[in-house]
C-alpha positions in Angstrom: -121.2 -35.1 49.8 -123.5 -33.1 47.3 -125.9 -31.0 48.4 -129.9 -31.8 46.6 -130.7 -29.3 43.9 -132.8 -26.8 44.6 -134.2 -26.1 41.1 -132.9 -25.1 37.8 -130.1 -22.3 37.8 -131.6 -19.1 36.6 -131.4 -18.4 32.5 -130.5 -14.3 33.2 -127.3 -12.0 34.5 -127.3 -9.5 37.2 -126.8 -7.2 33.9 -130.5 -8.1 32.8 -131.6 -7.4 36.4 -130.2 -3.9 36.0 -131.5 -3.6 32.5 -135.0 -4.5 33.8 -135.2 -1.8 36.3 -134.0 0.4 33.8 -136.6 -0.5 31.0 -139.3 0.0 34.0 -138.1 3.0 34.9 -138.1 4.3 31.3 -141.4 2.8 30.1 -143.2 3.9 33.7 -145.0 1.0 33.6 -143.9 -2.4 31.3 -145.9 -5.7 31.1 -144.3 -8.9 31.9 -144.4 -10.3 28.2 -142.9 -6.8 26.4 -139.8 -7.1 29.0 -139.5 -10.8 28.0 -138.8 -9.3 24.7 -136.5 -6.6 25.7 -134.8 -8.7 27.7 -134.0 -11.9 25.6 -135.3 -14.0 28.0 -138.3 -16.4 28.8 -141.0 -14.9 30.7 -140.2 -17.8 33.2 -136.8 -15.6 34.0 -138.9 -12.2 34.0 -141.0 -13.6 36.4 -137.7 -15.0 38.5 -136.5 -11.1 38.3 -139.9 -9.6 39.0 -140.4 -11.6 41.9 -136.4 -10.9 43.1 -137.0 -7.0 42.3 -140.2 -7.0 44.4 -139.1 -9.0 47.2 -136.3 -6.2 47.1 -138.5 -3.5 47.9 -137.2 -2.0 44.1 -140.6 -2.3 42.3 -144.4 -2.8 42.5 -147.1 -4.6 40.4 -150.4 -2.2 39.2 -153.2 -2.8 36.4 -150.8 -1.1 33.8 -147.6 -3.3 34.9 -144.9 -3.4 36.7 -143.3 0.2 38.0 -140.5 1.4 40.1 -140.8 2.2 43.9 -138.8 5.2 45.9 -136.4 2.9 46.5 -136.2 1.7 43.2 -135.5 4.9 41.8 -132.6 5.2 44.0 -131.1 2.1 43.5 -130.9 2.8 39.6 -129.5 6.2 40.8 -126.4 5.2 42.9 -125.7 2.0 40.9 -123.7 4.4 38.0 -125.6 5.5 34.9 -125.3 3.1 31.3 -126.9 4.5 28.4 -126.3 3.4 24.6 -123.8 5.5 21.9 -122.6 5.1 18.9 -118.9 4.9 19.4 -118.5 4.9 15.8 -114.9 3.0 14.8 -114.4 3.0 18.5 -115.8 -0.8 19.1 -116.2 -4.1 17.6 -119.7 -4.9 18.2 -123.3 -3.6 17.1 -124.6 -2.7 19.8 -122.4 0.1 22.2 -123.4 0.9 26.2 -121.3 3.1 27.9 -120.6 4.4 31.6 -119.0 6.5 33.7 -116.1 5.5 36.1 -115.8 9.3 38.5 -112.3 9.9 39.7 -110.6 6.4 38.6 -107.7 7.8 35.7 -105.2 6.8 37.5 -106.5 3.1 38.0 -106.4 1.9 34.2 -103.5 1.1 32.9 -103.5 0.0 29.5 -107.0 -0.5 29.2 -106.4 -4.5 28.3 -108.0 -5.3 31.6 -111.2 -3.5 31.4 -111.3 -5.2 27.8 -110.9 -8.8 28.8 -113.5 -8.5 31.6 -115.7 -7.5 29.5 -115.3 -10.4 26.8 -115.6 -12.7 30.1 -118.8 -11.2 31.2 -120.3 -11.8 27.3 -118.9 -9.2 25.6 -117.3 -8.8 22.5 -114.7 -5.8 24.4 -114.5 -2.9 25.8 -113.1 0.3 25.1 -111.2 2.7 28.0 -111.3 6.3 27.6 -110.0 8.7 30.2 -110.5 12.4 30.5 -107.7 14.4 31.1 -107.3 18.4 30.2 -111.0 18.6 29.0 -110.3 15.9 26.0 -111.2 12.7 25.5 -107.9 10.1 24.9 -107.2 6.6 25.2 -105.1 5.5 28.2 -101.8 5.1 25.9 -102.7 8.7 24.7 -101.3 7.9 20.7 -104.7 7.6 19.3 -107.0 10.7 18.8 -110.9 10.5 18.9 -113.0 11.7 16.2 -114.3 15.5 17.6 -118.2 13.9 16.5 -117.7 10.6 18.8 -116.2 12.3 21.4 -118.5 14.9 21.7 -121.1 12.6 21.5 -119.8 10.6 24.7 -119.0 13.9 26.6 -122.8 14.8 26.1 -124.2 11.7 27.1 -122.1 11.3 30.2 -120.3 14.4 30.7 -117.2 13.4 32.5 -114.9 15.6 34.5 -111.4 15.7 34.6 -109.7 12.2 36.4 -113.2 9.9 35.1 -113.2 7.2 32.6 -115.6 6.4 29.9 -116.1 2.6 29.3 -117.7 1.1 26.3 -119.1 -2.1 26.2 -119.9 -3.1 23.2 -121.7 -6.6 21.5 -124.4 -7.8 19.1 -127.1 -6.9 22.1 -127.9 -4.5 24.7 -127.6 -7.2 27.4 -124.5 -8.1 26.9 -122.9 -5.2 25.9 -124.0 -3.7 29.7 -122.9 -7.1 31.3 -119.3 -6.3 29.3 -119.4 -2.2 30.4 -120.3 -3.6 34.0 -118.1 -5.7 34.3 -114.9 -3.8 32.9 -116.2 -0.8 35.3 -115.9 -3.3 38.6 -111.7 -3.4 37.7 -111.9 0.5 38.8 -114.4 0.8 40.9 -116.8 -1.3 43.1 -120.3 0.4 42.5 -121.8 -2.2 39.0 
């Protein structure tokens, strides 16, 4: 037995959920057509996510567009921050969004794992970094960092001994989030 269809299957990732709240929280208020753009989708799908992020409690609609609520804000708090670096030789792709991991060192193994999440989730790979002893290291620890990249990353995210750095990395924003995200849900359960 199938069950009837219910409409058509939304055109947008949880990633570009999470991307939207973040472009609202950033711009203060953003217009439905501007994050259509950001967003590489139709403004169909920002309205599908508007109306999911409202019904949520996460966001409200004003003259100047849409902006986040209390509870917005928190939500983007607890759900881990991702901001975009330039990883340098680091990654693959164009486009490089990292996050933090706190405490999970001792949960990556090779890094393989993380990396082939992330090309399921869109990506074009992921890079692991732990921090161990106040340096920056992949998990193999045979490869050094360039001292610029790193200390780019470490001001960006400023990780503490036992956290892991992830790098998603793509031709886009959207997908190098989804492929962080995604690579970040192997260590810990909070993307």
């Amino acid at each position: 037995m199938s069950l009837p269809a219910v409409g058509p299957l939304p055109r947008f990732a949880e990633a570009q959920v999470r991307r939207a709240l973040d472009l609202i929280a950033k711009q203060k208020a953003i217009g439905r057509k501007r994050l259509a753009e950001e967003l590489c989708v139709g403004e169909g799908s920002v309205r599908t996510i508007l109306s999911q992020l409202k019904r949520r409690g996460l966001i409200r609609s004003t003259r100047g567009g849409h902006e986040l609520t209390a509870k917005g804000r928190r939500e983007l708090g607890s759900a881990g921050k991702f901001v975009e670096v330039d990883a340098g030789d680091l990654t693959v792709g164009e486009v490089d969004i990292a996050t933090l991991v706190k405490g999970a060192t001792s949960k990556v193994r090779h890094g393989i794992e993380q990396r082939d999440e992330a090309i399921k989730a869109g990506a074009e790979g992921a890079t692991v970094l732990i921090f161990r002893n106040g340096r920056l290291r992949f998990p193999d620890g045979f490869f050094k960092i360039a001292n610029e990249t790193a200390e780019r990353l470490m001001t960006s995210l400023e990780p503490e001994d036992g956290d892991v750095i992830i790098i998603g990395t793509a031709s886009d924003a959207v997908k190098a989030e989804a492929g962080a995200r995604a690579a970040a849900r192997t260590l810990h359960h909070f993307a």
